[in-house]
Every structure is written in C-alpha cells, then in structure tokens.
ZADOFI-40339 format. One record per residue (C-alpha): x, y, z. Coordinates in steps of 0.2 Angstrom, whole numbers, padded with zeros to 4 digits, always signed. Example, Ala and Ser with C-alpha at 12.3 -4.5 7.8 and 13.67 -1.06 7.14 Angstrom:
2
+0062-0022+0039+0068-0005+0036
This chain:
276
+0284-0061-0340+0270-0074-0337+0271-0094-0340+0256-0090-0353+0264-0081-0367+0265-0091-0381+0283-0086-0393+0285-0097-0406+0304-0107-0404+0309-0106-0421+0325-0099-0428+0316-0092-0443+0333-0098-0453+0346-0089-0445+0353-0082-0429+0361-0066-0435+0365-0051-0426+0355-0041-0433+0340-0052-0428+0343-0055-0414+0344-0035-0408+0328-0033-0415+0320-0048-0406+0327-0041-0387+0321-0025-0393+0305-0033-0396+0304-0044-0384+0311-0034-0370+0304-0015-0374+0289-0008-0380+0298+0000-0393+0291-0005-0412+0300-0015-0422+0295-0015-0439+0295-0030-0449+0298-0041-0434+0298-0060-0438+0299-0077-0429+0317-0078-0435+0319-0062-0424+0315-0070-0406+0322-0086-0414+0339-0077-0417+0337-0067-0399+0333-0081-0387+0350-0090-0393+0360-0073-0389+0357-0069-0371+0373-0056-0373+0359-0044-0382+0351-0042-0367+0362-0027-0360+0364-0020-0378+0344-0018-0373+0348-0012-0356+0360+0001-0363+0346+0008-0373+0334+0008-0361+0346+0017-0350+0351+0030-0362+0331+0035-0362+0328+0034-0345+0346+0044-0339+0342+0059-0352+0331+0064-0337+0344+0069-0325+0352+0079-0337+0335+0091-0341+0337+0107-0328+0321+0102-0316+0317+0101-0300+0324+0084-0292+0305+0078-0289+0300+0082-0310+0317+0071-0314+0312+0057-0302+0297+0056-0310+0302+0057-0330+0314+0042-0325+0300+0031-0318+0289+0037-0333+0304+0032-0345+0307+0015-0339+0289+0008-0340+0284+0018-0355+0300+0011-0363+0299-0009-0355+0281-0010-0350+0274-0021-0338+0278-0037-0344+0292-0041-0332+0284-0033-0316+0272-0045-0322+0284-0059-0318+0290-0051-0301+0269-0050-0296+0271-0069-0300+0283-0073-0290+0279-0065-0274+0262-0074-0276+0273-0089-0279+0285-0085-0265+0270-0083-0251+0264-0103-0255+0271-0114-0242+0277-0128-0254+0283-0131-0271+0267-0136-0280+0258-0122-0277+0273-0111-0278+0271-0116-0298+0253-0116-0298+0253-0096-0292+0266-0093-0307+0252-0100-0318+0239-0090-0309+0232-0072-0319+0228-0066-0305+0239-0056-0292+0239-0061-0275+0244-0053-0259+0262-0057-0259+0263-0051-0278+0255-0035-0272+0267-0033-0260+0282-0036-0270+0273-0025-0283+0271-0010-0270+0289-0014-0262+0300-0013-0276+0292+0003-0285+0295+0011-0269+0312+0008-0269+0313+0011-0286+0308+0030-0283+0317+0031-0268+0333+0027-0278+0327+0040-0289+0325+0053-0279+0342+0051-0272+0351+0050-0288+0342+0069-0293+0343+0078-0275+0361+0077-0268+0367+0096-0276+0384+0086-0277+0381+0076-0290+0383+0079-0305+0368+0075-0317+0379+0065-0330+0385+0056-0316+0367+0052-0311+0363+0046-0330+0378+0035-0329+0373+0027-0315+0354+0025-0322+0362+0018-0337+0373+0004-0327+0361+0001-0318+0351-0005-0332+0363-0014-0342+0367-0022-0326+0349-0027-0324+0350-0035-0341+0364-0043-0336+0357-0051-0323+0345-0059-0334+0359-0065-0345+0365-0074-0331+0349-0083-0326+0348-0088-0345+0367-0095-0347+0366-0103-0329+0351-0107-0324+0339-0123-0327+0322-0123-0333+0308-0124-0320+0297-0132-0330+0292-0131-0349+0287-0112-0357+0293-0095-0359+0308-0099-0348+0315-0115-0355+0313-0106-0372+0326-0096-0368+0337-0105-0356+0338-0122-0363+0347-0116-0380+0363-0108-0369+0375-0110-0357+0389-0104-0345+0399-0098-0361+0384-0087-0365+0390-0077-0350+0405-0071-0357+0399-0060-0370+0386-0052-0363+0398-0048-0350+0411-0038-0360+0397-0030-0369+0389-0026-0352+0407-0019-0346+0409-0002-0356+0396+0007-0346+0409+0010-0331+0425+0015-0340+0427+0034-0347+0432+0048-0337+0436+0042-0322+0428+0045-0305+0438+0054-0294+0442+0045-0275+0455+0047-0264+0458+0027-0262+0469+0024-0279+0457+0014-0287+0461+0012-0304+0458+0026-0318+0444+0025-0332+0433+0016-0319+0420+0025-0312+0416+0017-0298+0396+0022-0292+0392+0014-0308+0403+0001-0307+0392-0003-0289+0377-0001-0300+0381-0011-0315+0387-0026-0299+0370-0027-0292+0360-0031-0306+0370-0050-0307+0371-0049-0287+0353-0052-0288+0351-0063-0301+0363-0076-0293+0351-0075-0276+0338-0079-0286+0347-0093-0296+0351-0102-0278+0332-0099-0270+0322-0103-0285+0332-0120-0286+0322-0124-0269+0307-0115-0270+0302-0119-0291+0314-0130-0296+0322-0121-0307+0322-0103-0318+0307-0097-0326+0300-0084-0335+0294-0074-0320+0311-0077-0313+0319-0069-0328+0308-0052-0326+0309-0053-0308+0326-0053-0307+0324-0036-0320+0315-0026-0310+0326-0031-0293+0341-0029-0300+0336-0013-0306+0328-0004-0289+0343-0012-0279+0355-0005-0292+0351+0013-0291+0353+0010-0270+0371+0005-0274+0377+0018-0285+0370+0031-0274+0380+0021-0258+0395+0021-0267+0392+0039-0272+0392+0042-0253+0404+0032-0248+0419+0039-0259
C-alpha cells in the first residue's frame, strides 16, 4: 500500500452500502469489480466496518483449502496461493515500506523510505520474515491429524476478518502521518467507526461450539476466537510505535498491520488449538 497511489477523495454522490462493499472489494482484493466508480472508494473509505465483510470473503476462499482431501503440504500451499491471488501484493507492499522505514534511525528518513520505490534491506527482511511465518502457521493448521479441516478453515477465516479488523482499527483510531492514501481514509472516521466493524467482525467465532474442558461459554469457538484477537492485537502495537517512529498512521501502516495480523493469527488459533 504505497504513499504514491493516487485515489480520487470523492464521495461520488453517496455513501451507500452497496458502494461501499464494492470499493473494499476493490480496493482491497484483486477480485473485478465491474462497473466500479469514484463513488465506490468514496462510499468505502468512510465505512472502515467493510473491511472485515472483505476479510470474511477472502477467508471463505482461502479456508476452502483445508477442506480439499490433500496432502498437508498441497493444502499449505493452495492457502498461500489463495491469499495473494485473491489480495495481491499491494499491502505486502506497505509491510516492505515500513521495515525499510523502521531500519532508518530518525523520523525524517523513516518517512522518506515510505516514499521510496525501492525495497531496502529491512523491507526484505520483513518481506522474507512474515511469509515464513505465514507458511509455518499453515503448515500447522493442515498437519496435526487432530484437527479437524472445518476447524482449520474457521480459523483461516478469523484470522482474516480479524486482519481486517485490525485495519479497521488503525482507520477509526489512528492519526494521519502525513498527507496521502492514509489520511484519505483515516481522517473521514473515528472511534465510533469501530463499533461496527466489530459486530460485523464478531460472527466468525460463534456456531458450534468448541468443545474444552474449562466451561467457557458455548457457541464460542475458542481457536478462532484467539485468531480473530490477534489481528487488532497487532494493529494497536502499531498504532502506539508509529506515533514515535512516523508520526502517525499511513498507508503502509494499514497494509502492514494486514499482513501481520494475519501470520500472527494463524500462530494463535493453532496455540489455542494446543492448549485446550
């Protein structure tokens, strides 16, 4: 997600629903969009709660995997293929930026790498670092033969709506760095913004209950609720350190806080998997 993409701010002439699901889609997937408008990411950068309405698409995709009867490396591998055929790279993009930005010793040049094309060695590193965890997380959602696959696609998907939801959170509660992509969207909400995209966020851990020994409430299944957690866990972190080290929220910040809330997700459904 870098500082040069150029959106147009307009509302197009409304803010509806309807619009603003087709500019996240658009905005945060590669999947087409026909027709799409101004009014679209007008209507969607004023409705951070679609975000995890995205996430539980994109989750749906890339959880079907576990379901298919292959072997755990094949299912490991369709899930990585899923989520970046379905996102892109745009948001890695912005975690590249950001551990460029992150390795500069002051401010100033902290925002000058975000502006930089180019990836540098910390962005490399952060790159490398996260995919690898990413596929580790993978691999131990498909190998344990004791979980169950629908349980490992529930976990996928909360841990993509809770990725989202992260974002969401940057968005209602952050400040803008500086102008650009990130003020576009974070200047036009605020805390209340929060609170529906986390109802809407909230489904993807209730259903048939998970079964544990330690009388935790039914309907609540808890791996995913770890999952769906660490997404925002993440996004608050970076809320606090991006105050020091940029000022403020940006775009980068935004698709950085995706693709970290997302590797670190899988970790914590398959922990809490363990643990109960």
């Amino acid at each position: 997600m870098t500082e040069s993409d150029d959106f147009d701010s307009s509302d197009g002439g409304g803010a509806s629903a309807v619009h603003a699901v087709r500019g996240a889609v658009a905005f945060l997937t590669r999947i087409p969009v026909p027709g799409r408008s101004e009014a679209d990411f007008g209507a969607f950068r004023r409705s951070p709660w679609t975000m995890p309405v995205v996430g539980a698409l994109v989750g749906a995709v890339a959880g079907a995997g576990f379901l298919l009867p292959f072997p755990w490396p094949t299912v490991a591998a369709i899930y990585l293929l899923a989520i970046y055929l379905s996102t892109g790279v745009t948001h890695a993009d912005g975690l590249a930026d950001l551990g460029d930005a992150i390795a500069a010793h002051d401010p100033e040049r902290r925002r000058e790498a975000l502006r930089d094309a180019g990836v540098g060695v910390g962005g490399a590193l952060a790159l490398v670092v996260t995919l690898f965890v990413l596929a580790l997380g993978a691999v131990g959602l498909a190998s344990p033969p004791s979980m169950r696959p629908l349980d490992a696609a529930r976990i996928v998907l909360a841990a993509e709506v809770g990725a989202k939801l992260g974002m969401a959170l940057l968005v209602a509660l952050g400040t803008a760095a500086h102008e650009g992509l990130g003020s576009q969207l974070v200047d036009v909400s605020d805390a209340r913004a929060l609170i529906p995209a986390a109802l809407l966020a909230s489904p993807v851990v209730l259903g048939p209950s998970f079964q544990v020994a330690t009388g935790l409430p039914l309907g609540v299944h808890i791996p995913a609720l770890a999952a769906l957690l660490a997404g925002p866990a993440v996004a608050v972190v970076l809320l606090v350190r991006t105050r020091s080290w940029l000022g403020g929220v940006s775009g980068d910040v935004i698709g950085a806080a995706n693709e970290l809330g997302r590797a670190l997700a899988l970790h914590a459904g398959v922990i809490a998997w363990a643990i109960a």
